[in-house]
C-alpha positions as a Python dict, from the first residue, in 0.01 Angstrom:
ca = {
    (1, 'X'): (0, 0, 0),
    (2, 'X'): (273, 221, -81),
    (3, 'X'): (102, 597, -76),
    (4, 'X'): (308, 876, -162),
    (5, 'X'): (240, 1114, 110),
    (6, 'X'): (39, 1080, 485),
    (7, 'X'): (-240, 1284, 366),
    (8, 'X'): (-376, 1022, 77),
    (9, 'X'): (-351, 743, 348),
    (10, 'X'): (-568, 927, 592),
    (11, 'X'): (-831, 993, 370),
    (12, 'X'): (-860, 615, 269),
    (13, 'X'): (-822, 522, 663),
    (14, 'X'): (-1104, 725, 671),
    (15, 'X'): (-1321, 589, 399),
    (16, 'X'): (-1281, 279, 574),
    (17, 'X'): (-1376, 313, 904),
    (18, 'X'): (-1668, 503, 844),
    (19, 'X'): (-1990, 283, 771),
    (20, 'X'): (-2217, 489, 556),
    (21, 'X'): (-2463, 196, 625),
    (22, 'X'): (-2470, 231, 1032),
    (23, 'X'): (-2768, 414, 1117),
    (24, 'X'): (-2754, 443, 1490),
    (25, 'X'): (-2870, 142, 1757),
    (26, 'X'): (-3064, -107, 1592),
    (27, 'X'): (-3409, -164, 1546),
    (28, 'X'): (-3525, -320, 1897),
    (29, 'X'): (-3243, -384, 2084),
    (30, 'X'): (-3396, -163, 2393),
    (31, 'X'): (-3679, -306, 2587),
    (32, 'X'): (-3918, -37, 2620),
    (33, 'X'): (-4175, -11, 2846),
    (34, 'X'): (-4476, 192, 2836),
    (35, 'X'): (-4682, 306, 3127),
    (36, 'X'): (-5026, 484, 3060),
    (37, 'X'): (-5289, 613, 3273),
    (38, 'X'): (-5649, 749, 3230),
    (39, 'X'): (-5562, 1042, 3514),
    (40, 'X'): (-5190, 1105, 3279),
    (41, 'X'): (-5370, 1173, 2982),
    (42, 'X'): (-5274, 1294, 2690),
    (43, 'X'): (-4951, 1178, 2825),
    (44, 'X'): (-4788, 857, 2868),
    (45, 'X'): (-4389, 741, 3052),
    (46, 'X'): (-4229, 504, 2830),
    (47, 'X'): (-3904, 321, 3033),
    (48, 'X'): (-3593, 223, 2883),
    (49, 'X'): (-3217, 84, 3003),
    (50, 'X'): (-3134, 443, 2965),
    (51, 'X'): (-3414, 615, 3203),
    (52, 'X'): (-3770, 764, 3166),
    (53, 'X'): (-3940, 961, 2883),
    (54, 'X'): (-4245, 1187, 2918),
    (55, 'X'): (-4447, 1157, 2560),
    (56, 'X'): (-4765, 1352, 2457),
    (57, 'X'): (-5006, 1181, 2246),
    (58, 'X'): (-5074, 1324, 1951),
    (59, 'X'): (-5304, 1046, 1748),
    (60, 'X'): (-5255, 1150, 1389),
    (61, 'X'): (-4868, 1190, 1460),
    (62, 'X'): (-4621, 1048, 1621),
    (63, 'X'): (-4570, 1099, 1982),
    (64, 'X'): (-4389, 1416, 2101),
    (65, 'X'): (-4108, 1382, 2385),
    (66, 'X'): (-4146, 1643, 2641),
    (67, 'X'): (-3853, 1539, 2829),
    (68, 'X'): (-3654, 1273, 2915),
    (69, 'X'): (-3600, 1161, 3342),
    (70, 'X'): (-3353, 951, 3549),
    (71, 'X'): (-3624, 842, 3771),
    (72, 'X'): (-3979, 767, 3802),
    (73, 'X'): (-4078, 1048, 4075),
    (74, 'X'): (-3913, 1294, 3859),
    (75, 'X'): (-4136, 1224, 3578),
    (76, 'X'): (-4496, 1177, 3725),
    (77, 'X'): (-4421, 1533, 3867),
    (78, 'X'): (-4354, 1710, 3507),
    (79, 'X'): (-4700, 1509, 3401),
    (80, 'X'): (-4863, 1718, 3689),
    (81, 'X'): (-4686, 2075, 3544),
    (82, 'X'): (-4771, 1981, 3201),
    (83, 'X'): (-5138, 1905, 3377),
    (84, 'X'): (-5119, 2218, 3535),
    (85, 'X'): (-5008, 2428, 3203),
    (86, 'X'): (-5236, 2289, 3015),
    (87, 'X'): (-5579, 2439, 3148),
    (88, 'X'): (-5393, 2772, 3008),
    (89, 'X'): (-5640, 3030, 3219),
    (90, 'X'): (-5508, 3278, 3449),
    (91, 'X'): (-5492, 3302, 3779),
    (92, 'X'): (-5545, 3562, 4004),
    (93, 'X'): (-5324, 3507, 4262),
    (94, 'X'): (-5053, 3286, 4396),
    (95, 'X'): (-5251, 3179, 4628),
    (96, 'X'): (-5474, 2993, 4389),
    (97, 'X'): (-5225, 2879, 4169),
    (98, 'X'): (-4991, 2694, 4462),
    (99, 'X'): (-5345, 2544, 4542),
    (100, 'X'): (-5383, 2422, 4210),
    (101, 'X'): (-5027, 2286, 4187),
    (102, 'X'): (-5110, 2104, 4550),
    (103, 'X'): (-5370, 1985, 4388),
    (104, 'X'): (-5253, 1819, 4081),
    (105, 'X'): (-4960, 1700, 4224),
    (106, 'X'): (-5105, 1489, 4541),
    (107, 'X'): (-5344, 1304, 4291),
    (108, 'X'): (-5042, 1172, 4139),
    (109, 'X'): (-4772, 1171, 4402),
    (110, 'X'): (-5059, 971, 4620),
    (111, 'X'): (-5134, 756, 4379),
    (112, 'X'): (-4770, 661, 4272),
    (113, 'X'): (-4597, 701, 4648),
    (114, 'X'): (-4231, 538, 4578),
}
């Protein structure tokens, strides 16, 4: 393989190593779980090796990731914010809103105690 200078070996060190084929982790080789609820929805926790994922449902679409958790608790309390934002109205005063947020968040803190 006798190249005449470094640079025309690189490139084909190069060409080989990359695998234009490889298209990131293969098709099921993570054991997902899913976990839905009547009281979560539009939103569902799917589980993985890797930790936990908040999804929206959107039926005509795919489902939207809203974030992704390293444990359980963490994400059963952003399904009670994204419960919380999504009434949208206006509150008018703290008062009511922390009574809100209490709200939401002992139906599903209760229910799911860890």
């Amino acid at each position: 393989l006798g190249y005449q200078t470094n640079n025309v070996y690189i490139k084909q060190k190069i060409k080989v190593m990359a695998n234009k084929n490889f298209k990131g982790r293969k098709k099921g080789a993570v054991n997902t779980t899913i976990i839905k609820d009547p009281k979560m929805e539009p939103f569902f926790i799917t589980k993985d090796q890797y930790g936990f994922v908040v999804n929206e449902s959107n039926p005509p679409q795919k489902p939207k990731p809203l974030g992704y958790y390293s444990n359980f608790d963490f994400a059963i309390k952003a399904i009670a914010q994204e419960k919380l934002n999504e009434k949208r109205k206006t509150y008018e005063s703290l008062d009511e809103y922390v009574n809100e947020w209490r709200q939401i968040t002992e139906e599903f803190t209760s229910k799911f105690k860890m």
